[in-house]
C-alpha positions as a LaTeX table, in Angstrom:
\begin{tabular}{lrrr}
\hline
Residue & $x$ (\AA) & $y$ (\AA) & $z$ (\AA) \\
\hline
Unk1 & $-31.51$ & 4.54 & $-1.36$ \\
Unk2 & $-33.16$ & 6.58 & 1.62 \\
Unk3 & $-30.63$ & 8.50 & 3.41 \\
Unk4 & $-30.18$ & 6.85 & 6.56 \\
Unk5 & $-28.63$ & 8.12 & 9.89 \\
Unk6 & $-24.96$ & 6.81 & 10.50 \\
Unk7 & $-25.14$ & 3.62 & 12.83 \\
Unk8 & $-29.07$ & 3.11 & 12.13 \\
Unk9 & $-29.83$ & $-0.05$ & 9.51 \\
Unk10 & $-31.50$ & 0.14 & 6.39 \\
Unk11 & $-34.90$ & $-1.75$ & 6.65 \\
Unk12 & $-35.01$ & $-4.98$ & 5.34 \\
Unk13 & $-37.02$ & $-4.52$ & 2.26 \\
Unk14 & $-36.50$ & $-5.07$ & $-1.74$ \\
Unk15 & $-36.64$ & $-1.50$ & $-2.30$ \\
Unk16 & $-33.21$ & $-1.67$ & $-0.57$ \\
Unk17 & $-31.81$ & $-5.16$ & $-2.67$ \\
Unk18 & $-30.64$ & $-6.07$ & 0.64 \\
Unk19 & $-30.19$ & $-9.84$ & 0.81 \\
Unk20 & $-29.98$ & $-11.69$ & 4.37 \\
Unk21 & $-27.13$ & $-14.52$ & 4.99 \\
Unk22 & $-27.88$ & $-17.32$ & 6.13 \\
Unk23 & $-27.41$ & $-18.42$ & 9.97 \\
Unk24 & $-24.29$ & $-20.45$ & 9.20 \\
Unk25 & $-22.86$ & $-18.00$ & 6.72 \\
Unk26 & $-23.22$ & $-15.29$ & 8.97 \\
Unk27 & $-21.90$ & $-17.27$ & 12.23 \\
Unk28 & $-18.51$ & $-17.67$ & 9.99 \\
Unk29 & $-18.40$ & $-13.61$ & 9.84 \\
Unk30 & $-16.35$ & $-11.43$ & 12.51 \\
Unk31 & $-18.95$ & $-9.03$ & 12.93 \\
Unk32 & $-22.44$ & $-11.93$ & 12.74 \\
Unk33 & $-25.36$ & $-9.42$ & 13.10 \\
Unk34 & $-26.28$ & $-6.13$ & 12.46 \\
Unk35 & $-27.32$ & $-5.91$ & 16.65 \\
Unk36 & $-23.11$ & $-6.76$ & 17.14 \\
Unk37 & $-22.30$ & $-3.92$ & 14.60 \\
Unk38 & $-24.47$ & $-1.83$ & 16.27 \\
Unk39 & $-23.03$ & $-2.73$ & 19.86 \\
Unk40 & $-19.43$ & $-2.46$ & 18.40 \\
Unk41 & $-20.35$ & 1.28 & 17.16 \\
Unk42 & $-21.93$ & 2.09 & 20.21 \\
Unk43 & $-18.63$ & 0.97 & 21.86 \\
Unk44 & $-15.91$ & 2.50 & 19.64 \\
Unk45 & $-18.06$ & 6.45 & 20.42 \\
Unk46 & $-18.01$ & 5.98 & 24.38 \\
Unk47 & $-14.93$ & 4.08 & 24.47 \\
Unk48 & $-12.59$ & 4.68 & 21.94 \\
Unk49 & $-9.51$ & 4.00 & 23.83 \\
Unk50 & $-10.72$ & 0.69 & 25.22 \\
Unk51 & $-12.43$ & $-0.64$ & 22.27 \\
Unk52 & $-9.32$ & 0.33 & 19.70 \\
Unk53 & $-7.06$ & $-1.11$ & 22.43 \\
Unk54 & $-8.16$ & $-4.70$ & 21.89 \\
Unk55 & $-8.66$ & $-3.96$ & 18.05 \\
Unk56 & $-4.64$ & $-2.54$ & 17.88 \\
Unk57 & $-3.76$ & $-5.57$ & 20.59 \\
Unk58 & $-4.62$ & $-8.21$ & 17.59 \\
Unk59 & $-1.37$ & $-6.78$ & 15.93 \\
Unk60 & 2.29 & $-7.16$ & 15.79 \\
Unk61 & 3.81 & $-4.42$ & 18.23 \\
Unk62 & 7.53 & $-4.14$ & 18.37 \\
Unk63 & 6.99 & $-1.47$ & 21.18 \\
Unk64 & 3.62 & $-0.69$ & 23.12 \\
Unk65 & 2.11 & 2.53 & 23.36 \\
Unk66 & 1.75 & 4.38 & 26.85 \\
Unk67 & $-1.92$ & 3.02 & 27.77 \\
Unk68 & $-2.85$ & 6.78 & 30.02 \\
Unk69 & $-1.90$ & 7.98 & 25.66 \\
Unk70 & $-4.17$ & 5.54 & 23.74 \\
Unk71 & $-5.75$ & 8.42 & 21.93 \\
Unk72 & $-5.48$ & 12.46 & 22.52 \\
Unk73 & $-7.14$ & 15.02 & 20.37 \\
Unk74 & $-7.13$ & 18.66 & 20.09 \\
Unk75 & $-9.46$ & 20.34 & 17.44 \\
Unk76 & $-9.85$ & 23.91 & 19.09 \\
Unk77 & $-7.46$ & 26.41 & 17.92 \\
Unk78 & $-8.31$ & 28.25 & 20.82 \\
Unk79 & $-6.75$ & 25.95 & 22.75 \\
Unk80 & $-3.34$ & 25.39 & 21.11 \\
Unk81 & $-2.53$ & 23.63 & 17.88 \\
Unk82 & $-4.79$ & 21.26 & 15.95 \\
Unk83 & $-3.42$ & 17.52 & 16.74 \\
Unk84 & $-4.91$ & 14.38 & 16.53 \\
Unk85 & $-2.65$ & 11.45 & 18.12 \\
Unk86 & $-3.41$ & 7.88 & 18.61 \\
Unk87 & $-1.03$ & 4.68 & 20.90 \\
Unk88 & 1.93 & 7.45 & 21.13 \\
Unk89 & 5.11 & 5.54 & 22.24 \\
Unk90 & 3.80 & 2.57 & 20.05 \\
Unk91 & 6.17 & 1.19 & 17.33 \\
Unk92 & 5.14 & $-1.58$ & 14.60 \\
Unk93 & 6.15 & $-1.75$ & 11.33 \\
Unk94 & 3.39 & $-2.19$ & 8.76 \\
Unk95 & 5.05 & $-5.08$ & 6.13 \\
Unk96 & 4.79 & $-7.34$ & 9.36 \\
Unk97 & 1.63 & $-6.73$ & 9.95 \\
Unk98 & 0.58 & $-7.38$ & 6.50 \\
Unk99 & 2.75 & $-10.45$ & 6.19 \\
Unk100 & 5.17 & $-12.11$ & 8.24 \\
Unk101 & 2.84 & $-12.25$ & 11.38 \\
Unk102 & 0.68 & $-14.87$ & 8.82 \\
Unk103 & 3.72 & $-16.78$ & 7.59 \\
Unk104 & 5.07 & $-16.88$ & 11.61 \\
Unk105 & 1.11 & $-18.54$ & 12.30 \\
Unk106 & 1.57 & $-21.30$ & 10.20 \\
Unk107 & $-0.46$ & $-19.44$ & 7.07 \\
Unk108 & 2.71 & $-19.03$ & 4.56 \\
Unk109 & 1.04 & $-21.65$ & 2.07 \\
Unk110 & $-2.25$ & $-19.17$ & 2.02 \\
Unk111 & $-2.57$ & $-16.92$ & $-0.84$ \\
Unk112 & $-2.12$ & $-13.54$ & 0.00 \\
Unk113 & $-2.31$ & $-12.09$ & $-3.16$ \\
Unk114 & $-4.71$ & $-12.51$ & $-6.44$ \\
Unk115 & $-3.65$ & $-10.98$ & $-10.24$ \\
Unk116 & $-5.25$ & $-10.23$ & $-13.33$ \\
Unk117 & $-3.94$ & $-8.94$ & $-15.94$ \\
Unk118 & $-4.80$ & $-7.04$ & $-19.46$ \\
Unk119 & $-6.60$ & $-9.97$ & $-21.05$ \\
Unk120 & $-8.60$ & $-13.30$ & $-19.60$ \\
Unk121 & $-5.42$ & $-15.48$ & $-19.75$ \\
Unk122 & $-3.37$ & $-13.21$ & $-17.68$ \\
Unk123 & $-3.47$ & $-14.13$ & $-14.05$ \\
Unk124 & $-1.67$ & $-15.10$ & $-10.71$ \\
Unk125 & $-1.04$ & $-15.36$ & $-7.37$ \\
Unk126 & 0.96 & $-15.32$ & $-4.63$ \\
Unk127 & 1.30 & $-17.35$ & $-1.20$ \\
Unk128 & 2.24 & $-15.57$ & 2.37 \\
Unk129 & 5.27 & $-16.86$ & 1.78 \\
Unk130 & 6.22 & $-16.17$ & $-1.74$ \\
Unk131 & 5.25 & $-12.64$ & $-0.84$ \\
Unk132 & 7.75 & $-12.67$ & 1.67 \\
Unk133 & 10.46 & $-13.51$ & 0.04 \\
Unk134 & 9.79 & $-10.88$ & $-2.89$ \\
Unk135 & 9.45 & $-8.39$ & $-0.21$ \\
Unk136 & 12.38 & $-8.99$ & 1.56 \\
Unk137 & 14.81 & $-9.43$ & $-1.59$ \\
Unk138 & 13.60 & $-5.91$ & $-2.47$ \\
Unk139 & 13.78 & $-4.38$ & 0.74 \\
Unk140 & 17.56 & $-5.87$ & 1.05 \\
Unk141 & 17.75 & $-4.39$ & $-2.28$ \\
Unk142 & 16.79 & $-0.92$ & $-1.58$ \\
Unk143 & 19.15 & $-1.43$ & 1.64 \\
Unk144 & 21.88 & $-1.88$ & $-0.04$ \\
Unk145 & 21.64 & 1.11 & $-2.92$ \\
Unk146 & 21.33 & 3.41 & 0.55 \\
Unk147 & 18.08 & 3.84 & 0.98 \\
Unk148 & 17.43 & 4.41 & 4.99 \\
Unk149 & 14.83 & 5.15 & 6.92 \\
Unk150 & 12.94 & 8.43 & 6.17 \\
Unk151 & 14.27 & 8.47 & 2.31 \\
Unk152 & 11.74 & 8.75 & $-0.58$ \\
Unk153 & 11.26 & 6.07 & $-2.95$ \\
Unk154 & 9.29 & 6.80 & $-6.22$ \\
Unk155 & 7.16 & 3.91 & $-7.46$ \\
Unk156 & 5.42 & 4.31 & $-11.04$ \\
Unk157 & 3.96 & 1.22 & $-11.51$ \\
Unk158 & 0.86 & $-0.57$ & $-13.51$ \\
Unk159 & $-1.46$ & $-2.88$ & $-11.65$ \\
Unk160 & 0.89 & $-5.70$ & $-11.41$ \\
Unk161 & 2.18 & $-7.40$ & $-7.91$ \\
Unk162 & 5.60 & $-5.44$ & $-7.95$ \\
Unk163 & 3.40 & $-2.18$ & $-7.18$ \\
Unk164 & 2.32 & $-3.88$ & $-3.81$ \\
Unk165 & 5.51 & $-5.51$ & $-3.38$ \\
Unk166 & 7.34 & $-2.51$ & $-3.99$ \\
Unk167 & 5.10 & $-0.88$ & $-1.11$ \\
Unk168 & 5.88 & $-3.77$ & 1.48 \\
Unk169 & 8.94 & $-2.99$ & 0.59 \\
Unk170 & 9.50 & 0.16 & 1.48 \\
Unk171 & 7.02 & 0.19 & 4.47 \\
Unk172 & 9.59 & $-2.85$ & 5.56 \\
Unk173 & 12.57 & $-0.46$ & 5.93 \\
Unk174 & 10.77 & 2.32 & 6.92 \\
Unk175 & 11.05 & 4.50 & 3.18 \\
Unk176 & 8.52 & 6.69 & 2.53 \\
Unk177 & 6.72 & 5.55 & $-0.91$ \\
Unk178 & 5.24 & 8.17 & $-2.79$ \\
Unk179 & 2.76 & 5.62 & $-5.41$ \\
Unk180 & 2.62 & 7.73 & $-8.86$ \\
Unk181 & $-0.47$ & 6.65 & $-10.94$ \\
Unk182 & 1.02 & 5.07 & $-14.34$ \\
Unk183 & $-1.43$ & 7.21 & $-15.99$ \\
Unk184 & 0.31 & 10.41 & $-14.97$ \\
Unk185 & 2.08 & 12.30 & $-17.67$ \\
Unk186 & 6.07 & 12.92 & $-17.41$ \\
Unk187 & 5.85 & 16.92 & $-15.92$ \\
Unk188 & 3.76 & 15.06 & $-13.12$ \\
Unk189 & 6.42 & 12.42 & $-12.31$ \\
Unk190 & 9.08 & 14.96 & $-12.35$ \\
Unk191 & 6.82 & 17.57 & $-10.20$ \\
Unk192 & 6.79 & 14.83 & $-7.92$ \\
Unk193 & 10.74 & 13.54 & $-7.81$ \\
Unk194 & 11.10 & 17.28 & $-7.55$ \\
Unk195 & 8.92 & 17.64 & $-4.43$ \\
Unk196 & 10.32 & 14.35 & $-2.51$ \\
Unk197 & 13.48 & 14.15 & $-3.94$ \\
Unk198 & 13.72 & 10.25 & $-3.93$ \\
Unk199 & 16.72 & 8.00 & $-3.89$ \\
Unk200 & 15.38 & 5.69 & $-5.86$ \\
Unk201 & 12.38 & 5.66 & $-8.62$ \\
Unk202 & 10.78 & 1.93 & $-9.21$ \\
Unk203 & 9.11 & 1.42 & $-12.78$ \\
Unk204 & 8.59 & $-1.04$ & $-15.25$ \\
Unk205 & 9.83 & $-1.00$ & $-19.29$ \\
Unk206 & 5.96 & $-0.81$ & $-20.80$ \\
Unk207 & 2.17 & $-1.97$ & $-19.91$ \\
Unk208 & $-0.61$ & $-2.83$ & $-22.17$ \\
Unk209 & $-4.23$ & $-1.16$ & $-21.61$ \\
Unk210 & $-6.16$ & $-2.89$ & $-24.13$ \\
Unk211 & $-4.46$ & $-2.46$ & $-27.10$ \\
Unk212 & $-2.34$ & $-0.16$ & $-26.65$ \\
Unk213 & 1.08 & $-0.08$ & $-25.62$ \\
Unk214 & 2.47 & 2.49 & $-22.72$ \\
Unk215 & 5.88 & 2.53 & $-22.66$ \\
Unk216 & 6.74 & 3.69 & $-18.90$ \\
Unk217 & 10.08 & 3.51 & $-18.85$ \\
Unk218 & 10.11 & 6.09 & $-21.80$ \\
Unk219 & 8.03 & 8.36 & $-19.48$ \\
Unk220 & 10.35 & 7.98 & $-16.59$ \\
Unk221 & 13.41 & 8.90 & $-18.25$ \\
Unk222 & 11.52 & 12.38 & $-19.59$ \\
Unk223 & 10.44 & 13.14 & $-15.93$ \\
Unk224 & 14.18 & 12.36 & $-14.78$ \\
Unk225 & 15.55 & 14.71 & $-17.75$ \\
Unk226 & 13.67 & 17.47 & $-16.44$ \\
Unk227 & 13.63 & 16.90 & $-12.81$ \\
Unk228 & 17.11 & 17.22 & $-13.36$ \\
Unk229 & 16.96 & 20.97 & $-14.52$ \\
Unk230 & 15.18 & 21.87 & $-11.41$ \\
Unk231 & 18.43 & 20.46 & $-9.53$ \\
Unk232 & 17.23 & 16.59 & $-8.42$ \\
Unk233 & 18.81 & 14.32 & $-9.83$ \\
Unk234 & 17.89 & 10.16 & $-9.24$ \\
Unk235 & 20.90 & 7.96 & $-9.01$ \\
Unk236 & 18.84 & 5.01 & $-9.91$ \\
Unk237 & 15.82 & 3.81 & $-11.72$ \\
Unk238 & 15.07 & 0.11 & $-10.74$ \\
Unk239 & 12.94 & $-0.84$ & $-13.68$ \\
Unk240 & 10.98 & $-4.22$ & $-13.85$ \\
Unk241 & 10.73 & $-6.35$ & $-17.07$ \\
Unk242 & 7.04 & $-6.94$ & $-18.02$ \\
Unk243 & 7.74 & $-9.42$ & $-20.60$ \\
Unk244 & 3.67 & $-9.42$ & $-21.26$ \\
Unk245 & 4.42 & $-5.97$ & $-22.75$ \\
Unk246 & 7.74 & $-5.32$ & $-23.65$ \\
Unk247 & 11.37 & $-7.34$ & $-23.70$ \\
Unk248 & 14.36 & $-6.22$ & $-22.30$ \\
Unk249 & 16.11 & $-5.57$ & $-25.74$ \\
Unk250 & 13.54 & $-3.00$ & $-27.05$ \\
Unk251 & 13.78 & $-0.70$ & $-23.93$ \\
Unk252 & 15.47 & 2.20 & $-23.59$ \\
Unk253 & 18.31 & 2.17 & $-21.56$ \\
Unk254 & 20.71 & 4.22 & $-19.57$ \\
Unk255 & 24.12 & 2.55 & $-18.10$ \\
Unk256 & 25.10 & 3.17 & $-14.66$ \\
Unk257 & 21.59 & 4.84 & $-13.55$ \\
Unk258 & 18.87 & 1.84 & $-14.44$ \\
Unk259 & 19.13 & $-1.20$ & $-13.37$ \\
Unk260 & 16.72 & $-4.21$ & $-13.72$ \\
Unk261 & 14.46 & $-5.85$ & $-11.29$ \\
Unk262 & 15.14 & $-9.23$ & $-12.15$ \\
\hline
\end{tabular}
């Protein structure tokens, strides 16, 4: 495609393999035309505080922010420090947002969440709801092993719903997740537990990609093994049992430190 300017819309044309909606598909949209994406733009640039007030008033807001401090910036050094803040004295809490304020609307029967898996037969899904209540039993979870708000929670996870839950999850209690890809080698986990120093790391025993077989857990306990020469040592490793890959009684196992999700 033509390089375009920023705000400006491609012309209709089948250069472009644009394809219009029709009226009443369009009507059903939150943003209906390109003229009201244009307008909203226009908007956000000459009124940002205005325009991402009602956006941010849409949410669930335990606390709202000082309305003379919907957004400050300061990108001159000359000036003082570089700092960028946005609805300072506002507190929310993220999981809520993403969750319970559907469930609390009447919505907990919609599905939140869609899943599929290593091969066609492998799916599922989740209600508003359902998530909920997997969210919360982890979050109680990490509550009671003494993780607080502020502590670091490891998460090395395969595309299944535990990685999101185990997000909510923390973002519920106000952890900090730090989301390892489960492609990473075990120097890069333990560079990681190193760096953060977590109070928990959140796995699962194996994952298929394709054909082969990735055992995970194996992979975690290396990372902890070495993390623990550099002086960090996890107390535990919550470690879910993906059944499609792996049962319980072919995965390595260490008493007292891992402990299973189900």
């Amino acid at each position: 495609c033509a390089a375009t300017v920023l705000g400006e819309p491609l012309p209709a044309s089948d250069d472009h393999g644009l394809v219009h909606p029709s009226a009443d598909f369009a009507a059903q949209a939150l943003v209906s035309s390109p003229q009201q994406y244009l307008e909203m733009y226009q908007r956000s640039i000459d009124d940002p505080a205005g325009f991402w007030s009602e956006i941010a008033e849409t949410f669930y807001w335990k606390q709202k922010w000082s309305p003379e401090e919907v957004c400050t910036e300061n990108l001159d050094v000359t000036k003082g420090p570089i700092k960028i803040e946005w609805f300072k004295g506002g507190k929310t809490n993220i999981c809520h947002n993403a969750v319970d304020r559907y469930v609390e609307a009447g919505d907990g029967a919609k599905i939140a969440m869609y899943w599929e898996g290593n091969e066609p037969d492998q799916d599922g899904k989740l209600t508003y709801s359902e998530l909920l209540d997997k969210v919360c039993q982890l979050a109680n979870y990490l509550k009671s092993v003494g993780v607080e708000k502020g502590d670091a929670v490891v998460i090395y996870l395969p595309m299944l719903m535990e990685l999101p839950i185990a997000m909510l999850a923390c973002a519920r209690i106000g952890a900090v997740h730090s989301v390892v890809f489960a492609g990473f080698s075990a120097d890069a986990i333990a560079q990681r537990i190193t760096d953060c120093k977590p109070k928990v790391v959140i796995t699962c025993n194996a994952v298929k990609r394709g054909q082969k077989l990735i055992p995970l857990k194996d992979i975690v306990d290396a990372s902890l093994v070495e993390s623990a020469k550099n002086g960090v040592t996890v107390g535990i490793c919550l470690t879910y049992e993906n059944q499609l890959a792996m049962k319980k009684e072919d995965t390595q196992w260490i008493a007292g430190r891992d402990v299973w999700w189900q």
